[in-house]
N, C-alpha and C positions, 0 to 999 in steps of 0.2 A: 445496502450493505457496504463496509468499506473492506475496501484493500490494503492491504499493508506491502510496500513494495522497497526490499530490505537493500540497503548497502545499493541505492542508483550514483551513477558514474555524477562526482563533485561538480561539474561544468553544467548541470543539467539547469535548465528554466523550467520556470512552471508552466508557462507555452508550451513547452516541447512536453514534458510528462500530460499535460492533458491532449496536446498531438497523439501521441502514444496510446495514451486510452480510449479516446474516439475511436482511435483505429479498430481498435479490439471490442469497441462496442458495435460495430458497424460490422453487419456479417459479410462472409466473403463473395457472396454473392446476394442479388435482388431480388426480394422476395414480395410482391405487392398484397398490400393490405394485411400485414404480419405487425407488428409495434415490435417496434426494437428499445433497447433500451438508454437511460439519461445519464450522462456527467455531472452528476450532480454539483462537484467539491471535487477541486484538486490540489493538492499540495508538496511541496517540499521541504523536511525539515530538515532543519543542520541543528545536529548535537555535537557540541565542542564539552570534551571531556578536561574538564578543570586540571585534575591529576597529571593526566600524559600530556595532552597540549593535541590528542589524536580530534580528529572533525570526521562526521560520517554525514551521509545526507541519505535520505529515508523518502521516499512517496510515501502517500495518503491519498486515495480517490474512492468518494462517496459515487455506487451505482447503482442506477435503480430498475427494473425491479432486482428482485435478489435471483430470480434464474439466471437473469441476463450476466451477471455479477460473478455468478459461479462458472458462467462461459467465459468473463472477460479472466478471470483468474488461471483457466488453461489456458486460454490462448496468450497470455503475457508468459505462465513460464516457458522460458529456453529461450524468447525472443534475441537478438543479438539486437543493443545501443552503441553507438561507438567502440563495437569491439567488446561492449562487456555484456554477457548475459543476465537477463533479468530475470527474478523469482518471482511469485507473486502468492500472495495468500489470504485469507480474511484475515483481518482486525480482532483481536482480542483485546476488549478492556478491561488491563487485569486490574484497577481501582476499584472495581464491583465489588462490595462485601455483601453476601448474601447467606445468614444465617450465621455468621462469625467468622465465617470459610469464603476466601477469594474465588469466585470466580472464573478459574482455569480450564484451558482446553484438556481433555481426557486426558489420562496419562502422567501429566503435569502437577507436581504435590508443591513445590514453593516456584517462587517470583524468584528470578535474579535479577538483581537492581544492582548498580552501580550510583553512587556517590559522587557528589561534584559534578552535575552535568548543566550546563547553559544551553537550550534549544530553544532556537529560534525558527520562525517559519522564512523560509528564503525567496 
């Protein structure tokens, strides 16, 4: 499963977000002969908006299995990074067209996209 981890503090490496995620894939305590779960993919994107000139940087981390996944997701929100608190959520790919109709979490009837954006992986 991935994680979508929104608005992480600009200074970040992809060292330290995948530090971050180990952590949270690694229970708080030792549990023998239990499988924990894998880091699969980690990333950090920076999207620089053409328009403003604003830059945001974004996590992406693939975990596996997907219980383990849905643990690392509570356990990253509210964490404090340098001060800034971290959210954390599943991945939606809203590119999915599925019957004509995107792909959306519940609730959700249109996509907000913005225009002009360069994203690079950092």
């Amino acid at each position: 499963m991935k994680i979508f981890i929104p608005y992480v503090p600009s200074g970040i490496q992809r060292h330290e977000l995948l530090a971050i995620a180990k952590s949270a894939v690694k229970p708080a305590w030792f549990v023998p002969f239990k499988k924990g779960g894998t880091v699969a993919k980690c990333n950090v994107i920076r999207i620089l908006d053409v328009d403003t000139g604003g830059v945001e940087y974004h996590g992406i981390i693939d975990v596996f299995p997907e219980n383990i996944a849905t643990k690392v997701i509570k356990r990253l929100n509210g964490k404090q990074y340098n001060g800034q608190t971290i959210s954390a959520r599943s991945w939606v790919d809203r590119t999915l067209i599925i019957g004509g109709k995107k792909n959306l979490p519940e609730g959700v009837n249109a996509c907000k996209r913005r225009r002009n954006l360069e994203i690079s992986v950092a």
